[in-house]
C-alpha positions as CSV (number, residue, x, y, z in Angstrom):
1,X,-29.5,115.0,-19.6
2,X,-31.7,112.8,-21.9
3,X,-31.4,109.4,-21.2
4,X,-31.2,106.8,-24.1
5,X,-32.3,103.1,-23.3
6,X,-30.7,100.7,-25.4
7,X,-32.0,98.8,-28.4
8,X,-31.1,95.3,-29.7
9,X,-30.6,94.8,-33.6
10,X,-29.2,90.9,-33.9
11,X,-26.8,90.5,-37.2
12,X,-25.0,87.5,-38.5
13,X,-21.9,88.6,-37.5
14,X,-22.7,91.0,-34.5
15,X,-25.2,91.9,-32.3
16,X,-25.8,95.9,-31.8
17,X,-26.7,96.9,-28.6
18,X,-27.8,100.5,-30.4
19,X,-26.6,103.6,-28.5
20,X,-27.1,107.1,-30.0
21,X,-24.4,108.5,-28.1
22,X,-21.9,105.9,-28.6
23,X,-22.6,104.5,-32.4
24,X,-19.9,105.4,-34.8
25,X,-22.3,104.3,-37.5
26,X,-23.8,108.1,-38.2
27,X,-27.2,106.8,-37.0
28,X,-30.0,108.9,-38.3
29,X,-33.9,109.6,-37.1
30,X,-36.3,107.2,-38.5
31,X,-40.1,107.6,-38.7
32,X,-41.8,108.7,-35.6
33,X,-38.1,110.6,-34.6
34,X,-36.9,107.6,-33.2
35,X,-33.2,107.2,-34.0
36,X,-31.8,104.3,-35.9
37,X,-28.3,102.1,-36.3
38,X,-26.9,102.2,-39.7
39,X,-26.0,98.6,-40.6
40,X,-23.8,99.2,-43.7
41,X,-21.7,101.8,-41.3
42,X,-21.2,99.4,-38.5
43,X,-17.5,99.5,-37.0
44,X,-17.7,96.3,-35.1
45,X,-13.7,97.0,-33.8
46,X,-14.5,100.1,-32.5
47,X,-17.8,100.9,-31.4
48,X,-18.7,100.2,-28.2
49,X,-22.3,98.9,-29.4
50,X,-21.0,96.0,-30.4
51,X,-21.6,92.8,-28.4
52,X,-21.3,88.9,-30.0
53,X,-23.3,86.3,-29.2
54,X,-22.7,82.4,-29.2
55,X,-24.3,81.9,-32.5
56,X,-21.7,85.7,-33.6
57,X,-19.0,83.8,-32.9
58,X,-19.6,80.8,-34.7
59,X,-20.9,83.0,-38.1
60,X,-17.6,84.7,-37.6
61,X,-15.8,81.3,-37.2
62,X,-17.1,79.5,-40.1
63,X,-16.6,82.4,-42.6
64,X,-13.2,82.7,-41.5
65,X,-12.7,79.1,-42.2
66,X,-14.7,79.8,-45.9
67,X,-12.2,82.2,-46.6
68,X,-9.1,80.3,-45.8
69,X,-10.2,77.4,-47.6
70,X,-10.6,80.1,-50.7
71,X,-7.1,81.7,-50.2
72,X,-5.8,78.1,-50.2
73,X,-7.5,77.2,-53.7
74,X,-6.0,80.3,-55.4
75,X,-2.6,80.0,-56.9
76,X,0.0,81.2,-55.3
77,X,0.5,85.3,-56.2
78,X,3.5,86.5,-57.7
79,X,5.8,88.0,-55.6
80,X,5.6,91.7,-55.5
81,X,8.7,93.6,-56.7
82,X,9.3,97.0,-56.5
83,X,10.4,99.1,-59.4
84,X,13.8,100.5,-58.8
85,X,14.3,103.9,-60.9
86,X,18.1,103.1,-60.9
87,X,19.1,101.7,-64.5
88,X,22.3,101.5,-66.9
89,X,23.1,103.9,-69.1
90,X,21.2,101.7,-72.2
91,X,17.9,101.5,-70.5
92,X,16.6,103.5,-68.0
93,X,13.7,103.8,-66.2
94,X,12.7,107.0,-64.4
95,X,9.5,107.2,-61.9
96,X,6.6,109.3,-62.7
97,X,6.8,113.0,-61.7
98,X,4.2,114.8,-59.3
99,X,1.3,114.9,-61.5
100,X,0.9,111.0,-62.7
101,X,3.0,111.2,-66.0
102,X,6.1,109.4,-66.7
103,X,9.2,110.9,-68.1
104,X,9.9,110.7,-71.5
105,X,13.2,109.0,-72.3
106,X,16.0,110.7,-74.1
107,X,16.2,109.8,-77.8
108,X,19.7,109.0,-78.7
109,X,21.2,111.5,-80.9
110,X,21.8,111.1,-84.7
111,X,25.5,110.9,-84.2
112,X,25.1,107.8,-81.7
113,X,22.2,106.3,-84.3
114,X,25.3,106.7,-86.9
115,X,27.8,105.2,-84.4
116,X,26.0,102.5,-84.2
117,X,25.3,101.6,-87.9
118,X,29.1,101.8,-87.9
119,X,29.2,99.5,-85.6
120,X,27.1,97.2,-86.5
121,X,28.6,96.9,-90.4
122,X,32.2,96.4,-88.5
123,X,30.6,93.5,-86.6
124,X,28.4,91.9,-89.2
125,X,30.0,92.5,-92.2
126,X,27.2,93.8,-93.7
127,X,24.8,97.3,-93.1
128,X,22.2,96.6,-90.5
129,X,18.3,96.5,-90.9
130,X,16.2,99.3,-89.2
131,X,15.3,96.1,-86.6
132,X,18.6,95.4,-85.7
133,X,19.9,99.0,-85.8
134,X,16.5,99.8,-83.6
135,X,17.4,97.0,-80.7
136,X,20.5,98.6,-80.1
137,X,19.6,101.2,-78.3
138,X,16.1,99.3,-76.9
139,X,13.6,100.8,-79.0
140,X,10.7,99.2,-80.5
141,X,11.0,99.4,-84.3
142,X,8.2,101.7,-84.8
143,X,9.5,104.5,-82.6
144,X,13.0,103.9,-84.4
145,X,11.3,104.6,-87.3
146,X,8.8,107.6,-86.6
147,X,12.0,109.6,-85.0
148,X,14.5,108.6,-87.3
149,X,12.6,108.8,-90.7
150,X,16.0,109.8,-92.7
151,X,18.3,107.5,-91.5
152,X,15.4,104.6,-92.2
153,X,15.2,106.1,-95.6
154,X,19.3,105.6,-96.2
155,X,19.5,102.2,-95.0
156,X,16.4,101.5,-97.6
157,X,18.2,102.9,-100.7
158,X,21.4,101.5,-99.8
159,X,21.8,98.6,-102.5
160,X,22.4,95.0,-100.9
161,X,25.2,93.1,-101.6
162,X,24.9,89.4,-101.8
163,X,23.9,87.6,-99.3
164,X,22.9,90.5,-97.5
165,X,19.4,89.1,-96.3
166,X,17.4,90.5,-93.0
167,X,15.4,88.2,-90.7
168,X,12.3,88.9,-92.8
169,X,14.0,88.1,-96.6
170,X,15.0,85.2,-94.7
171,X,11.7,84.0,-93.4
172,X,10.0,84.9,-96.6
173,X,12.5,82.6,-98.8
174,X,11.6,80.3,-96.1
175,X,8.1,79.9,-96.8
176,X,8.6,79.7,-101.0
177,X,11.2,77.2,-100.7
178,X,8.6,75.4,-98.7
179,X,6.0,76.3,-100.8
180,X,8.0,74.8,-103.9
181,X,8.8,71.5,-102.1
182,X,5.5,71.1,-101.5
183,X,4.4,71.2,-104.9
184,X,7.4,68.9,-106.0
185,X,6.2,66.5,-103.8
186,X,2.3,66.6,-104.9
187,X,3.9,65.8,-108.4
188,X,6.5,63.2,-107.1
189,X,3.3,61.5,-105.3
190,X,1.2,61.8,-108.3
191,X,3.9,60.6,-110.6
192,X,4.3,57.8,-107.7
193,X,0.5,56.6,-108.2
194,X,0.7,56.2,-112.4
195,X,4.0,54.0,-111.7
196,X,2.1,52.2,-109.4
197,X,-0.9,51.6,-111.9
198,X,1.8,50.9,-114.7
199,X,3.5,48.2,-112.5
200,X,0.0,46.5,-111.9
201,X,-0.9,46.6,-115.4
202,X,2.1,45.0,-116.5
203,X,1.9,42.4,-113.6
204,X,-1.5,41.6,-115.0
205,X,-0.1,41.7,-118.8
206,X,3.1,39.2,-117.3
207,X,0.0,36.7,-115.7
208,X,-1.7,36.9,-119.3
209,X,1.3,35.9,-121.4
210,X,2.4,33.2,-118.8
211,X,-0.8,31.6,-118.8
212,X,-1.2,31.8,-123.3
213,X,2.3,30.3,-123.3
214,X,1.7,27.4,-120.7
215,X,-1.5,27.0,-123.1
216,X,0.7,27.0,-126.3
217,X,3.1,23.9,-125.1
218,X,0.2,22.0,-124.0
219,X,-0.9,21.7,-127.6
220,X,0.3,18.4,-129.6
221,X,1.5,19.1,-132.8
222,X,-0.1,16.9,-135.5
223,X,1.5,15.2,-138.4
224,X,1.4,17.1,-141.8
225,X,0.3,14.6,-144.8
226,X,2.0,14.7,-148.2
């Protein structure tokens, strides 16, 4: 049997006492046919190469102390939750089949889309918007929208009554009632500034007459001569 003698390679972390026959690190011939450790292969747990050292053991000591002094820095991770493929009969969620893609989720049907505007009207008083009519059944309002083009269409030609207004008529009043009171009250301030100057004019008019008048009962009145 060949007989290997055993080479020393020191590391920070480990010191490999190389054997060929016992390496686990797929050690391969170097130049001259001598064969050589792979370092980037080692399996310090279970190759019986291994061996520590003094100054091993206190590289292994102080990066373990690094790294828990890094893992106490981080925040805190969020708790992992596992998704649960059991849902009501609104919203479902199904998990993904054998090849990687997800299950597409059932539409409702055109009667149930026409159920619901029912509904709706009975509850509001009034005929839904597409948003509202789309958040019934959970759907975004674009998908409501791309696979119920007609019914979108209906609700949009239906004539509102008054006082009928969706979310968005609402916010858009919003912003030109607030665009009006803001130009009442550039005029209100600008009208506020000529009182102002008219107030200080006639203050300095009031000072003006005061003082002729103080002047005109200072004067002595003479004598007339016949």
């Amino acid at each position: 049997m060949a007989r290997h003698d055993s080479e020393v390679y020191p590391g920070t972390y480990v010191t490999c006492v190389f054997n060929p026959d016992k390496a686990l690190c797929r050690p391969r011939p170097a130049r001259g046919g001598r064969t050589v450790p792979v370092p980037h292969d080692c399996q310090p747990l279970e190759c019986r190469n291994v061996a520590l050292t003094a100054a091993n053991t206190t590289a292994l000591a102080a990066e373990a102390d690094r790294l828990d002094l890094l893992l106490r820095a981080r925040p805190p991770s969020r708790p992992f939750r596992r998704p649960t493929w059991s849902g009501d009969a609104t919203r479902s969620t199904r998990p993904p089949t054998a090849n990687g893609t997800a299950h597409r989720r059932p539409m409702p049907s055109r009667t149930d889309v026409l159920a619901a505007i029912d509904i709706l009207t009975a509850e509001t008083g009034r005929r839904p918007s597409v948003p509202a009519l789309a958040a019934r059944p959970d759907l975004a309002n674009t998908t409501f929208r791309r696979n119920y083009p007609g019914i979108c269409a209906e609700l949009s030609a239906i004539p509102r009554a008054p006082g009928d207004m969706t979310a968005a008529d609402a916010h858009a009043k919003v912003k030109t009632d607030n665009a009006q009171l803001r130009r009442d009250n550039r005029d209100l301030a600008h009208q506020l500034d000529l009182a102002v100057a008219a107030i200080q004019r006639l203050s300095i008019d009031n000072d003006l007459l005061q003082a002729a008048l103080h002047d005109a009962r200072a004067v002595t009145a003479l004598p007339r001569h016949r």
